[in-house]
GUTILUM-195586 format. One line per 5 residues: number of its first residue (from 1); their letters; for each residue x, y, z of C-alpha. Coordinates in pm, 1 decimal. Last residue first. Layout:
// GUTILUM-195586
NUM	A	X/Y/Z | ...
// end
This chain:
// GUTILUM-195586
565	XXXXX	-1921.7/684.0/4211.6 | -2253.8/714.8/4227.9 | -2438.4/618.8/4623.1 | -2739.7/437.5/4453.2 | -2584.9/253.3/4191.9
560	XXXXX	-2269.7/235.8/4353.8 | -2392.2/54.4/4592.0 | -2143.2/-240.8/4574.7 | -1843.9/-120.3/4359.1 | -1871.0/-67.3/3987.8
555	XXXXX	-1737.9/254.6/4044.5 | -1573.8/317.8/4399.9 | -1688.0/447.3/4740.5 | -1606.1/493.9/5077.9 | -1828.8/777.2/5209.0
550	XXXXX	-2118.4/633.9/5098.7 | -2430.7/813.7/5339.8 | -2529.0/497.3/5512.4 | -2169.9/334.6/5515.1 | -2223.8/37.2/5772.1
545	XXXXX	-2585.0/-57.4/5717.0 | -2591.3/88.1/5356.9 | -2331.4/-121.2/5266.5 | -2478.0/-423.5/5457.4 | -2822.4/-376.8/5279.2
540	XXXXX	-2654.0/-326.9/4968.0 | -2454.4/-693.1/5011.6 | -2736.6/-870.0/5103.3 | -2963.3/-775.0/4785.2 | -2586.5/-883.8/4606.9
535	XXXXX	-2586.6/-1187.7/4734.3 | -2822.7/-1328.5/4432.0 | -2536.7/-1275.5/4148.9 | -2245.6/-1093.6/4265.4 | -2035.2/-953.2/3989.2
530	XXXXX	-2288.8/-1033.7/3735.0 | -2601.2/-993.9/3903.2 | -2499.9/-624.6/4027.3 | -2274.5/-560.8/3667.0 | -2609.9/-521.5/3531.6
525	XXXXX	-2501.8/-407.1/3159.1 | -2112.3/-483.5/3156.6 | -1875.7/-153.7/3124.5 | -1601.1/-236.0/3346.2 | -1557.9/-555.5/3189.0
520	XXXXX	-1411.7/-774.0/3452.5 | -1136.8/-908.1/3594.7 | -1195.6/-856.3/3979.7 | -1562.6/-897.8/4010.7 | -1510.7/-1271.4/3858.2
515	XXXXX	-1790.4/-1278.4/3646.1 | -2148.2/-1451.1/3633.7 | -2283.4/-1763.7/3529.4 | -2650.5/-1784.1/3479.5 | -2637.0/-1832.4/3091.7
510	XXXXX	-2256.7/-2007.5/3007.7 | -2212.0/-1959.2/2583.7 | -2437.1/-1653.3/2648.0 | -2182.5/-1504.7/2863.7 | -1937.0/-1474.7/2629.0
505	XXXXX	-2197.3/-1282.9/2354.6 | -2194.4/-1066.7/2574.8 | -1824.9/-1026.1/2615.1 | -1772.1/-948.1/2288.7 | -2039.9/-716.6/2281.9
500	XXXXX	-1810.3/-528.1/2551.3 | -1485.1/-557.0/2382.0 | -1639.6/-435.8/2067.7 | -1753.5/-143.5/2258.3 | -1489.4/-51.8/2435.1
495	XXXXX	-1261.3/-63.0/2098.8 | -1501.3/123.6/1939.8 | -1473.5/393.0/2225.4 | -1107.0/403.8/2172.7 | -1113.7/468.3/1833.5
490	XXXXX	-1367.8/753.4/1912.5 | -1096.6/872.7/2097.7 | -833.4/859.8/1889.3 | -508.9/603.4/1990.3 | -200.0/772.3/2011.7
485	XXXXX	-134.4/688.0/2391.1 | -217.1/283.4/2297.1 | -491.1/85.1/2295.5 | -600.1/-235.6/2474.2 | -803.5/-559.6/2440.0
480	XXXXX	-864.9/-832.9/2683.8 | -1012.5/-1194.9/2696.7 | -1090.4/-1316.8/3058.3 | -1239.2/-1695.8/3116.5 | -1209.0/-1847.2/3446.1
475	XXXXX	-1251.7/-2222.4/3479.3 | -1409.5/-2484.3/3693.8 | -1647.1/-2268.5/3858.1 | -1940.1/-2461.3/4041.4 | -1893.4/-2246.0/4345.8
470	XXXXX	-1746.9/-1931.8/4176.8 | -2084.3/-1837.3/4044.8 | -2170.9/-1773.1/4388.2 | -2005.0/-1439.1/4359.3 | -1808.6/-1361.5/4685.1
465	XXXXX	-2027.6/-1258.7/4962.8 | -1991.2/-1508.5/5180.0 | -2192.2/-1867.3/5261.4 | -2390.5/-1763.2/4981.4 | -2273.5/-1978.7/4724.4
460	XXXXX	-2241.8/-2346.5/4974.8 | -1866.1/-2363.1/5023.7 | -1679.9/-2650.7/4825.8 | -1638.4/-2563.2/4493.0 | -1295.2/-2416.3/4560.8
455	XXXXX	-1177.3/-2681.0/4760.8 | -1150.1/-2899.2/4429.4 | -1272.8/-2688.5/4127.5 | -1155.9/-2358.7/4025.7 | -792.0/-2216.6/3876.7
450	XXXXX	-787.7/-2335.0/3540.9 | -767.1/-1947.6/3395.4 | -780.5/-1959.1/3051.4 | -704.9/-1592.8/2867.0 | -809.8/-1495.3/2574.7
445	XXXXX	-692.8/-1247.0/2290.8 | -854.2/-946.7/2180.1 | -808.6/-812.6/1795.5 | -1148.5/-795.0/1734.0 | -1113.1/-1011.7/1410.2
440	XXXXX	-887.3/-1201.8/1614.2 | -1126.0/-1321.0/1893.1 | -1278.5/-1577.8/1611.3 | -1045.0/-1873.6/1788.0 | -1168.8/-1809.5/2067.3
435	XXXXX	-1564.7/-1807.6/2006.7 | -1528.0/-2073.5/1777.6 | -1375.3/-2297.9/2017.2 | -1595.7/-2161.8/2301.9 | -1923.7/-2340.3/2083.3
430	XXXXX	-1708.4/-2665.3/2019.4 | -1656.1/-2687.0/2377.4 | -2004.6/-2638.0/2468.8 | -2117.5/-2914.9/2199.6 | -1867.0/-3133.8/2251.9
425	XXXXX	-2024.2/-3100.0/2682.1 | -1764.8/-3199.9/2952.4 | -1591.0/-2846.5/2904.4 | -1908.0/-2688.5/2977.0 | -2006.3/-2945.5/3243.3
420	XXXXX	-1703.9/-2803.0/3467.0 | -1874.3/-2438.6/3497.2 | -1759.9/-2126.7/3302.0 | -1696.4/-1802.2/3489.7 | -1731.1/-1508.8/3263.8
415	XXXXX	-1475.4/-1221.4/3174.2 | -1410.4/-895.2/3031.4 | -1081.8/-686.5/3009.5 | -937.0/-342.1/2924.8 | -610.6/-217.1/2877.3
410	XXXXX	-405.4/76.7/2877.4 | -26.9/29.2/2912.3 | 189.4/155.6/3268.7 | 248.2/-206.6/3374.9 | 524.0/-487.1/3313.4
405	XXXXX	442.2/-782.8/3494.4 | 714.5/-851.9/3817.1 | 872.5/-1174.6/3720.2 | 710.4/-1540.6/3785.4 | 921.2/-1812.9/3642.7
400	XXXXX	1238.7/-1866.9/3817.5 | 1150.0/-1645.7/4164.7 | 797.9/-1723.0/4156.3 | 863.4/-2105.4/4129.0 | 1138.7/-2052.3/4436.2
395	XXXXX	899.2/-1886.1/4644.3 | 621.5/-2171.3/4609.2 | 906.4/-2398.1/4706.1 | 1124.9/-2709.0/4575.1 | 1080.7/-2630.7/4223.4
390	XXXXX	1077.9/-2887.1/3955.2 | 1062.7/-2871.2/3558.8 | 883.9/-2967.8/3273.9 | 859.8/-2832.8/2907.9 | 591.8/-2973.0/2639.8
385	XXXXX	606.9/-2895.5/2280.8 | 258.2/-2955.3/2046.9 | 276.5/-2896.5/1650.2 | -33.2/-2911.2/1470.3 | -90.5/-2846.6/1080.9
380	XXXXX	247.1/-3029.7/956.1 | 102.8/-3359.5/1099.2 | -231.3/-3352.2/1224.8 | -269.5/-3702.6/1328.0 | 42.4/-3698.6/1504.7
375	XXXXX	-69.1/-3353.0/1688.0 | -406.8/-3512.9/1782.5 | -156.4/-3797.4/1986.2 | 64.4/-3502.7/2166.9 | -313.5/-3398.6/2293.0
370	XXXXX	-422.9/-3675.9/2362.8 | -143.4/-3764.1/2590.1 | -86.9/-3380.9/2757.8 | -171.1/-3566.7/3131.6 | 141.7/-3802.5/3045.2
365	XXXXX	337.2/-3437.8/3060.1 | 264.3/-3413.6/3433.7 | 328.0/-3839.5/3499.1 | 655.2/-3797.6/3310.1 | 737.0/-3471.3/3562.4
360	XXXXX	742.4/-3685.9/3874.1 | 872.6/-3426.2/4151.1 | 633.3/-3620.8/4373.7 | 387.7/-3367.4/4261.0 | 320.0/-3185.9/4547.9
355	XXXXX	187.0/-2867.6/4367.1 | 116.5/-2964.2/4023.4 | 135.4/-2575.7/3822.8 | 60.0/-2532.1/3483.9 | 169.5/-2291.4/3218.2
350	XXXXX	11.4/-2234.4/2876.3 | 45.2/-2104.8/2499.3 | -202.0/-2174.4/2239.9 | -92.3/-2010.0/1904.1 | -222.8/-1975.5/1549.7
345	XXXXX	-464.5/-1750.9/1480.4 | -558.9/-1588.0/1711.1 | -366.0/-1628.6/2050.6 | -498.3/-1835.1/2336.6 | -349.2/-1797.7/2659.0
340	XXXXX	-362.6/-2076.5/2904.5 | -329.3/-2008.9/3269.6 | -275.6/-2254.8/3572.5 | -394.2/-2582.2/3726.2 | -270.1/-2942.4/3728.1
335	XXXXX	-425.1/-3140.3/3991.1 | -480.2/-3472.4/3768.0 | -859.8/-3451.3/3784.3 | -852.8/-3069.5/3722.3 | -586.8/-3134.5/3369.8
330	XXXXX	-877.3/-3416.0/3295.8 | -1148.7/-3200.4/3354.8 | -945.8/-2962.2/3101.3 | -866.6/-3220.2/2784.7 | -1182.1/-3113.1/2582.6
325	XXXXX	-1073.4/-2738.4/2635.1 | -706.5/-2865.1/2435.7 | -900.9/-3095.9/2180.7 | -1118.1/-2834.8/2083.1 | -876.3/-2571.0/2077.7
320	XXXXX	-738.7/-2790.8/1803.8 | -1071.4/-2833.7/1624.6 | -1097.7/-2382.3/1588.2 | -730.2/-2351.2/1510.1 | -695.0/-2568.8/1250.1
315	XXXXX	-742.2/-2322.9/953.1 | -450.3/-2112.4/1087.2 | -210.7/-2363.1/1106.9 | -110.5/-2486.5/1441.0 | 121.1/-2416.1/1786.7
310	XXXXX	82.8/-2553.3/2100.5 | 316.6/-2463.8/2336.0 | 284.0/-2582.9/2691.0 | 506.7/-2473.8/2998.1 | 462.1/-2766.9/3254.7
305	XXXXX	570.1/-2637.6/3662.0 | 632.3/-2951.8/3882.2 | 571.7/-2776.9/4270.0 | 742.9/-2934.5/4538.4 | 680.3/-3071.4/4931.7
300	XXXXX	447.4/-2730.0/4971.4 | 495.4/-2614.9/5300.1 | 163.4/-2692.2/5556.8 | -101.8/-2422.1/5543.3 | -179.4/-2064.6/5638.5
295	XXXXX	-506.7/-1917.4/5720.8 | -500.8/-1553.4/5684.9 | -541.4/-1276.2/5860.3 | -628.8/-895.5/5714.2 | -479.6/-597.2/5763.2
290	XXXXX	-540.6/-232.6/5746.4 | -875.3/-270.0/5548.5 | -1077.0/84.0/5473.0 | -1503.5/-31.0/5540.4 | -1759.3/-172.4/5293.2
285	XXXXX	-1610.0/45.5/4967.0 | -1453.0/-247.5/4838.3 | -1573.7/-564.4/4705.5 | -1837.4/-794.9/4774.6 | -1565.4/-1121.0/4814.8
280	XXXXX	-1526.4/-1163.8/5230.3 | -1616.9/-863.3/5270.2 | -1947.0/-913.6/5298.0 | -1970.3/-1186.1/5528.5 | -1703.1/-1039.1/5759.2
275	XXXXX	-1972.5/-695.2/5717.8 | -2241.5/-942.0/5842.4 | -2014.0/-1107.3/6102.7 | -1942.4/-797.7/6291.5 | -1830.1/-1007.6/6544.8
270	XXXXX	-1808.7/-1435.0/6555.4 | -1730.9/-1517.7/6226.5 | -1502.8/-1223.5/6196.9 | -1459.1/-870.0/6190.5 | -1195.9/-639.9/6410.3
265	XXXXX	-1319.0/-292.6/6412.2 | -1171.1/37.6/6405.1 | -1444.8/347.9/6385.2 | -1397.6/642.5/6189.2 | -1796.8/614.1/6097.3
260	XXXXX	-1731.9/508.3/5790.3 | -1548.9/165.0/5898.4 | -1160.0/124.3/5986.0 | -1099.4/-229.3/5906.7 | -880.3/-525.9/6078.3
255	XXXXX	-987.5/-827.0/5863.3 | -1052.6/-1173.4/5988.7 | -1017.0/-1566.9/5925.3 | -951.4/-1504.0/5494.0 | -919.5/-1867.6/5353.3
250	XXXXX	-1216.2/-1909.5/5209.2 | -1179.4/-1549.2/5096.4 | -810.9/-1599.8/4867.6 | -1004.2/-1888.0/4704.7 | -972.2/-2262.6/4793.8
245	XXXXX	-715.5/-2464.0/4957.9 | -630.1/-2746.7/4696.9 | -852.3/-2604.7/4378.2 | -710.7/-2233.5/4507.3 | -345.8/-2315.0/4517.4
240	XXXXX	-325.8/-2170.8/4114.7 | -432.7/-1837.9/4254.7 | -753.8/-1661.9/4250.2 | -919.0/-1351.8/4493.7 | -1240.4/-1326.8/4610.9
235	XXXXX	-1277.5/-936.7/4535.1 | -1156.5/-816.4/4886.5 | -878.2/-1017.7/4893.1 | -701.8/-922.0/4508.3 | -863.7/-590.8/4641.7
230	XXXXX	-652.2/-501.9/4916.0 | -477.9/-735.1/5186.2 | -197.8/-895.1/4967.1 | -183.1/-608.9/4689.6 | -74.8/-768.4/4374.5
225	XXXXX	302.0/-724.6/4281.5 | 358.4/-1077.7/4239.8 | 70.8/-1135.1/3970.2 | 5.0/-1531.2/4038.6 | -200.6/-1367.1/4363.6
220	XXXXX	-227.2/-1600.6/4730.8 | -308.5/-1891.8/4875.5 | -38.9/-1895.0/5132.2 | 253.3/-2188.9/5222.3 | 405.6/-2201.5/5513.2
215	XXXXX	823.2/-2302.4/5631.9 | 842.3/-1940.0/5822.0 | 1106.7/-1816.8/5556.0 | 938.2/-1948.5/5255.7 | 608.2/-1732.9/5406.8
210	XXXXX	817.2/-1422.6/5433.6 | 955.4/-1446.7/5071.2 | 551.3/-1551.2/4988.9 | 473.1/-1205.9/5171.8 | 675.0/-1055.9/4989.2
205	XXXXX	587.5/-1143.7/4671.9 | 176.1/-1101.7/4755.4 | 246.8/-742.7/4789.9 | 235.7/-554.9/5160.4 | 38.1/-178.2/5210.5
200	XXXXX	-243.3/-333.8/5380.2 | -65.1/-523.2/5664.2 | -93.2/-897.8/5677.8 | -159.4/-1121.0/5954.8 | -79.8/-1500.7/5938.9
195	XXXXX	-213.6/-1812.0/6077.4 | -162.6/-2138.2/6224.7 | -450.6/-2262.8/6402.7 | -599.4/-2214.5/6752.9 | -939.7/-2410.8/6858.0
190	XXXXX	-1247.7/-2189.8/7055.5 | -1344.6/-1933.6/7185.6 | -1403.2/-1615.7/6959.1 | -1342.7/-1234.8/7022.2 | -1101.6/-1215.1/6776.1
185	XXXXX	-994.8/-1524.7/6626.2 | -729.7/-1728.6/6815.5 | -428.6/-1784.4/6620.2 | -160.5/-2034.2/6786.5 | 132.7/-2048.4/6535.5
180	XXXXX	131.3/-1695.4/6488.3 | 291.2/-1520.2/6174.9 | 321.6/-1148.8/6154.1 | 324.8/-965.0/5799.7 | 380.1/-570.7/5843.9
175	XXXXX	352.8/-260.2/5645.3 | 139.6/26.8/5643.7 | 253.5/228.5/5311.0 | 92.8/174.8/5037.1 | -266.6/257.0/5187.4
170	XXXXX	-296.8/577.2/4969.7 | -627.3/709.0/5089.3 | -774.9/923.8/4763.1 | -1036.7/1246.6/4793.6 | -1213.0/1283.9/4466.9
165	XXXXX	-1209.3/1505.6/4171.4 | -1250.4/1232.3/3892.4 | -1215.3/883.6/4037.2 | -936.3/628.8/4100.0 | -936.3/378.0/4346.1
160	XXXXX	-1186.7/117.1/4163.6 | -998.0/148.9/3817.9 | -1163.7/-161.7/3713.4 | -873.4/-394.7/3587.5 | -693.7/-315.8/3958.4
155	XXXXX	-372.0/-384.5/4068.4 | -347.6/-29.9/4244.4 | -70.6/-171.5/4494.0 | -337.9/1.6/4761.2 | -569.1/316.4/4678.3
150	XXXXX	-869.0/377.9/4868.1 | -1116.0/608.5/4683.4 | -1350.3/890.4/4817.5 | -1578.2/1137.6/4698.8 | -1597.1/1361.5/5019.0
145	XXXXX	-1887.8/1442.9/5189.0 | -1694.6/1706.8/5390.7 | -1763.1/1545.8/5731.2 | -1739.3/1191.2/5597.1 | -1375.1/1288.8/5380.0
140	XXXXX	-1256.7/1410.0/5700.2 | -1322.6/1103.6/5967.7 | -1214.9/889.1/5676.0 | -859.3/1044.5/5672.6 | -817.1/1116.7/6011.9
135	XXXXX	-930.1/715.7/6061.2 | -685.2/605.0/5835.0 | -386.4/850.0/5984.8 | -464.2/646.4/6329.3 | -451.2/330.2/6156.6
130	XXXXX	-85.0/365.7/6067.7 | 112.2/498.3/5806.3 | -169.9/654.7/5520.2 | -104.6/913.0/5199.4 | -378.6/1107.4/5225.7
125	XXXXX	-418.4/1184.2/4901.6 | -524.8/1485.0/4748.4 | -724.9/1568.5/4393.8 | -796.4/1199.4/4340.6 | -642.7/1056.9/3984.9
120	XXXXX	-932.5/1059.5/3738.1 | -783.5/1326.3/3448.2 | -651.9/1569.0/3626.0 | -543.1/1797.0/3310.7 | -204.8/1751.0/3207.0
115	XXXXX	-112.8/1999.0/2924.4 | 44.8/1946.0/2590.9 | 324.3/2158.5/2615.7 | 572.2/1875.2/2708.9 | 502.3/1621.4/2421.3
110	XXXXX	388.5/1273.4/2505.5 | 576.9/950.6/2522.0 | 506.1/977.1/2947.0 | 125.4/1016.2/2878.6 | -126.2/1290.3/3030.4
105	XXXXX	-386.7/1330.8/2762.4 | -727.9/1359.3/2901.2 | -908.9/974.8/2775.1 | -955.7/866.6/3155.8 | -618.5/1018.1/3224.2
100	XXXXX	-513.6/798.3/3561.5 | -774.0/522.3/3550.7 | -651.4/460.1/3170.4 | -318.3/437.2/3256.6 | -320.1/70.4/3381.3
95	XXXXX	-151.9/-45.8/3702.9 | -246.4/252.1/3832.2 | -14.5/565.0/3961.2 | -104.0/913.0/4135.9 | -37.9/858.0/4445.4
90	XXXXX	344.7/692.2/4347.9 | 468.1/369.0/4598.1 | 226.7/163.8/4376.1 | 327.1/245.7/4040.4 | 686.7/273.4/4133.1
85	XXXXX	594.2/-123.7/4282.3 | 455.1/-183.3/3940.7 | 771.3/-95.6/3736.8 | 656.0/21.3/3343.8 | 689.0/408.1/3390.8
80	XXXXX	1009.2/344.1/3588.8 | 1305.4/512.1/3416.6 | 1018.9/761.0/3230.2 | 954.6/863.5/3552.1 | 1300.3/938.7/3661.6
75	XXXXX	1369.3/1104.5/3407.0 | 1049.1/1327.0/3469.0 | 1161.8/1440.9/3781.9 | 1520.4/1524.0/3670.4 | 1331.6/1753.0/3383.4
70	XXXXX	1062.6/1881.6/3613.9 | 758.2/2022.3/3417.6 | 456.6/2074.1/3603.2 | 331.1/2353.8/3370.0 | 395.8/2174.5/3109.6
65	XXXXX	437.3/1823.2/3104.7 | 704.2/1585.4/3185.5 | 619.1/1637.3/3584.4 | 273.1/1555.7/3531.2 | 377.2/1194.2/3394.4
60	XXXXX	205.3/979.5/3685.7 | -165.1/1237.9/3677.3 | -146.2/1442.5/4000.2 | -143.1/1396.1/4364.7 | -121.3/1687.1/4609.6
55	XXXXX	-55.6/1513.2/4903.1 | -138.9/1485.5/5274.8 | 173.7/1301.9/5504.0 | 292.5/1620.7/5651.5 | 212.0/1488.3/5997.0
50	XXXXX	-137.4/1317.6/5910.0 | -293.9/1567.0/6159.8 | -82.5/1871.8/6005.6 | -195.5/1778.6/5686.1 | -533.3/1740.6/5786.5
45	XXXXX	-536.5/2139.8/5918.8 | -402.8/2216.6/5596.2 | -674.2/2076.7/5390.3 | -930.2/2285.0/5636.5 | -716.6/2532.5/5598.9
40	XXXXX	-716.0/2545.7/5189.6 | -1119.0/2550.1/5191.1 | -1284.7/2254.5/5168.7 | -1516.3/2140.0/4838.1 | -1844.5/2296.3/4903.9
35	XXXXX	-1813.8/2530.6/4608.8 | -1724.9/2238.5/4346.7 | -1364.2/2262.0/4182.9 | -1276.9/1923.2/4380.1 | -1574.7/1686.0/4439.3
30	XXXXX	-1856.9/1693.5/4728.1 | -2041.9/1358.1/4714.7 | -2433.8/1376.2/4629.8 | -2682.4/1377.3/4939.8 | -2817.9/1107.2/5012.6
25	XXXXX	-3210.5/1138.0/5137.6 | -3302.1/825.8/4860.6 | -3116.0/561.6/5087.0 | -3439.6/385.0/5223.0 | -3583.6/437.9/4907.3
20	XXXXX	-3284.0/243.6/4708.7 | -3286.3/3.8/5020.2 | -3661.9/-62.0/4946.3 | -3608.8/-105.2/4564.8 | -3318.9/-423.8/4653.1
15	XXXXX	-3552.0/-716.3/4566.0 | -3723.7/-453.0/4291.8 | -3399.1/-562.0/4040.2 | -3272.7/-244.7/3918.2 | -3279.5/-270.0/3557.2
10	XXXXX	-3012.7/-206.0/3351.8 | -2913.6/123.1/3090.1 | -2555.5/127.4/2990.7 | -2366.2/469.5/2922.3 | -1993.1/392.2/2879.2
5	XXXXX	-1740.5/453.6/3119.6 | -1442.8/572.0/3046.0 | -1580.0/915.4/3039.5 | -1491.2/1249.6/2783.1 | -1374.2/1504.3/2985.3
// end
């Protein structure tokens, strides 16, 4: 099996040494094919606790491969390879192939004899409908030292719910989104607020359909099939509502969780507030969610939705993105966010969002002045097209311009957090100009996420675990790469490699910012201080506080330098 991961060397910063020490009696996790993994009645003896509800998961195309072929099963497969809610409802799904094979060959265009091997999909899954089967479930895997991943809509760039011979928790399937008027936080005295609790198996789509229905708006995912209480939450989680109401955490009140121990607790500011702290952005692996309650606010009067195309010669690339990343304080300053792709060499492509615009599109495209005016003075090299239009709800904007993403490809991404004063500096936005517009000999593109500022600047950067650099974030940079089924290995490996230096040499266009822990290069050199920057001392000590031998675990996940993943 040759890994996904690549081998990095980083220092371990001695402000977390004594936890390392303090930790240095673990023993290491019991995987399948290993003599202490359970025998076939232990497994059977949790299948009858979970009422038939433990299975055998396996690579998505097994069944159109020998010797698991199934010719109906594997029409079916092929029917939805690409649907991300088959890819969530099936164990053995991700939202990117990679964390099912690793590099073992296991794809739907492939031949039947060639055998599926395991790859990184868990070797049973508990396949969870209430809190009850959770705490079965994490009750086993602590007895048997199991390797063990939690698996939600599996909307993940980092493959944290996958893992080679490990024990999955398939949270797909608890439903529920209740709304209360009057929320009182657990344990707590003090003011009600509108709120809404939301079940761990539920997408952000239906939860906006619910939402629509109960006259709120919710900060949530731009990706509709995105978990809604999984790791879109646990990570920090975006949206283009977050400069008006802040990230997915500032607006998280409590979580119901399940901890190590079997345990259910309820965490907020005012119990369990350490592990509230830390899961409010550090990740998985602190404790199994089965919901989580969030703040709502008042309906949106309208959203104006711009689609930008900017389209240039070749040569005029570099001074045109320029002018577009000179023009983003002023796209923040008149509350239009969203996602700009850039596309070597000769596209810019974009979408903003003005929530309670006034339904005034002229104002909107007035914000794209200077950038209709450089496209005058560049005639024949620069051509700039602007469409507008209205919607009266959040739902109705996902409905019109927001489809389910097509999944089932292999992909990789990287990513830094840029502050406001690099696109207030000619010299910083000359530098990421370059850097852009040279993706194409690497053949990544980029992706501009406006989504910080406002609210989301707000909270000091370790009021909760989420990575401070999101407190002086204006904009999210991601560019991506990906191969295909036919790809060689060693192919592969360059392109991990490229997309890795390429997103070193990223982060030294922003020193001291870090990553969004959610989009990020699974392979960065001291992910710790990138993901999480100075909280992440805090964040061990609460890991190893609440999951002292790492039960729950995932790679690139808090502790996984001393637990492994």
């Amino acid at each position: 099996m040759h890994s996904i991961f690549r081998h990095t060397t980083f220092a371990i910063s001695l402000s977390f040494v004594s936890t390392a020490v303090a930790l240095s009696h673990y023993a290491p996790h019991c995987t399948a094919g290993d003599p202490c993994w359970p025998s076939a009645t232990s497994w059977a003896h949790l299948n009858d606790t979970l009422s038939g509800r433990l299975i055998r998961s396996l690579p998505a195309a097994a069944a159109c491969h020998d010797p698991y072929y199934d010719a109906a099963a594997c029409e079916t497969i092929r029917a939805n390879w690409t649907d991300p809610n088959w890819r969530s409802d099936t164990p053995g799904a991700y939202q990117d192939t990679a964390w099912e094979n690793g590099d073992e060959p296991c794809y739907v265009d492939g031949p039947q004899n060639v055998t599926c091997q395991q790859g990184l999909v868990p070797y049973y899954t508990a396949a969870v409908r209430n809190v009850e089967d959770v705490q079965a479930a994490v009750k086993f895997a602590r007895e048997n030292k199991l390797r063990t991943r939690t698996k939600g809509a599996a909307h993940d760039y980092l493959g944290k719910s996958s893992g080679k011979g490990s024990f999955g928790i398939q949270t797909i399937h608890m439903k529920g989104i209740t709304f209360e008027d009057d929320f009182v936080l657990s344990g707590c005295e003090g003011p009600t607020e509108k709120a809404l609790t939301v079940a761990a198996g539920e997408h952000w789509y239906d939860v906006y359909k619910a939402a629509d229905a109960h006259n709120a708006t919710v900060v949530g995912g731009a990706a509709i099939s995105v978990g809604a209480a999984g790791g879109w939450a646990l990570g920090g989680g975006h949206s283009f509502l977050s400069p008006q109401y802040g990230l997915g955490v500032d607006n998280i009140l409590q979580f119901s969780v399940v901890t190590a121990d079997g345990e259910t607790k309820v965490v907020n500011e005012c119990q369990d507030t350490d592990l509230f702290w830390a899961m409010r952005g550090g990740g998985g692996g602190f404790a199994v969610t089965t919901s989580v309650t969030y703040r709502t606010h008042p309906p949106l009067d309208n959203i104006t939705v711009v689609l930008l195309s900017v389209s240039v010669a070749p040569d005029a690339l570099t001074s045109t993105l320029v002018e577009f990343l000179d023009l983003q304080p002023a796209l923040a300053d008149a509350n239009l966010f969203g996602y700009s792709y850039v596309l070597p060499p000769n596209n810019i492509t974009a979408v903003f969002f003005y929530p309670n615009s006034g339904a005034n599109c002229a104002s909107a495209n007035a914000t794209f002045e200077p950038l209709f005016q450089y496209a005058q003075e560049h005639t024949g090299q620069v051509e700039v097209l602007t469409l507008s239009d209205t919607f009266p709800s959040q739902l109705a904007l996902f409905d019109t311009y927001i489809p389910p993403e097509r999944q089932g490809t292999a992909s990789i991404v990287g990513s830094r957090l840029f502050p406001r004063s690099a696109f207030e500096s000619s010299e910083g936005t000359q530098k990421l100009a370059e850097y852009l517009s040279g993706l194409s000999t690497s053949d990544a593109f980029a992706i501009l996420h406006l989504v910080g500022g406002g609210k989301v600047n707000e909270p000091a950067p370790d009021a909760m675990g989420v990575n401070p650099s999101w407190r002086t974030a204006l904009e999210h940079v991601l560019i991506s790469n990906s191969w295909n089924s036919t790809t060689s290995i060693s192919d592969r490996d360059k392109i991990r490699e490229s997309l890795t230096e390429k997103t070193q040499e990223l982060a030294r266009l922003v020193p001291g910012m870090g990553a969004y822990a959610n989009e990020a290069d699974v392979n960065e050199p001291e992910w710790q201080k990138t993901f999480w920057g100075d909280n992440y001392e805090r964040l061990l000590e609460i890991k190893s506080k609440y999951d002292p031998t790492g039960v729950l675990t995932c790679g690139r996940c808090v502790g996984d330098d001393i637990f492994g993943s």
